[in-house]
LUMDREN-701242 format. One line per 2 residues: number of its first residue (from 1); for each residue z, y, x of C-alpha. Coordinates in steps of 0.001 Angstrom, whole numbers. Example, Ala and Ser with C-alpha at 12.3 -4.5 7.8 and 13.67 -1.06 7.14 Angstrom:
REM LUMDREN-701242
1	7800/-4500/12300  7140/-1060/13670
REM end
This chain:
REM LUMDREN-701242
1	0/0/0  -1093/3374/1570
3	553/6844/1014  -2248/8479/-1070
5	-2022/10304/-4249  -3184/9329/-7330
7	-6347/11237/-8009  -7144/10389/-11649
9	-7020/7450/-14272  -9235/4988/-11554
11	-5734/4333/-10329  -4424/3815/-13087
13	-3169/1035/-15980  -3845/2996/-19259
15	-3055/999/-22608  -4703/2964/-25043
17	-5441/1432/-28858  -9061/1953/-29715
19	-9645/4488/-32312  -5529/5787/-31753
21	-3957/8731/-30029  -1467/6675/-27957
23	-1667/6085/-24627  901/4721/-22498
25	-391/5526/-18495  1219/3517/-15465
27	228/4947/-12023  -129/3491/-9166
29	2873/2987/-6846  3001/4771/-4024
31	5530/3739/-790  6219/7871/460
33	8088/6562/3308  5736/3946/4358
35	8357/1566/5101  6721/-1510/2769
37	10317/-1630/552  10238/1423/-1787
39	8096/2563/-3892  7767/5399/-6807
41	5717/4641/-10189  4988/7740/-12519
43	4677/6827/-16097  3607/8707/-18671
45	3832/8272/-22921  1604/10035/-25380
47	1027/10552/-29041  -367/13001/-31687
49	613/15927/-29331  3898/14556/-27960
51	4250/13077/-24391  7165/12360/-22015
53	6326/11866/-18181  9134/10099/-15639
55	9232/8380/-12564  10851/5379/-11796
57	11699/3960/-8056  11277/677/-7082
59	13735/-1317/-3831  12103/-4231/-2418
61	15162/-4729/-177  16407/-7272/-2451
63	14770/-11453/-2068  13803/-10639/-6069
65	10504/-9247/-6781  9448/-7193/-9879
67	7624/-10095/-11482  10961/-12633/-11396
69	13050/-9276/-12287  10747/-8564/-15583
71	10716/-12600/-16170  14717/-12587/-16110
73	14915/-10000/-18626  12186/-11788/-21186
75	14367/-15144/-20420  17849/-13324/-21341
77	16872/-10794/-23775  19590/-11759/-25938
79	21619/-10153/-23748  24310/-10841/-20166
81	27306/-10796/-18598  27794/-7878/-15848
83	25443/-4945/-14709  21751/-5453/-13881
85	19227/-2849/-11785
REM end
């Protein structure tokens, strides 16, 4: 993963219903410090005139990996015990 910005929707997953006004817009992660373990993800929400833009930052310091993270919260989605992150 290179330090680049994100120049447009090319880099880009956009989830947008056909013939709708919703659009839900995951960039690209980018590592800023070039070190391979974090990265930052901009994510954006829109509909009818509303939208809501955030960031979210992603350790790979830990053995887990987003995939098995994602996959442990489908598996336990009835809820668990203690604090996850």
């Amino acid at each position: 993963m290179t330090n680049r910005p994100v120049t447009g929707e090319e880099d880009c997953l956009v989830i947008a219903p056909p013939g709708s006004t919703q659009r839900w817009i995951v960039h690209r992660p980018v590592d800023h410090y070039g070190d391979g373990y974090v990265y930052e993800i901009v994510v954006e929400i829109s509909d009818d005139g509303i939208s809501a833009k955030s960031s979210a930052t992603l350790d790979g310091e830990t053995p887990e990996n987003l995939r098995d993270f994602l996959d442990g919260l489908a598996r336990d989605w009835r809820g668990w015990s203690g604090i996850r992150s």
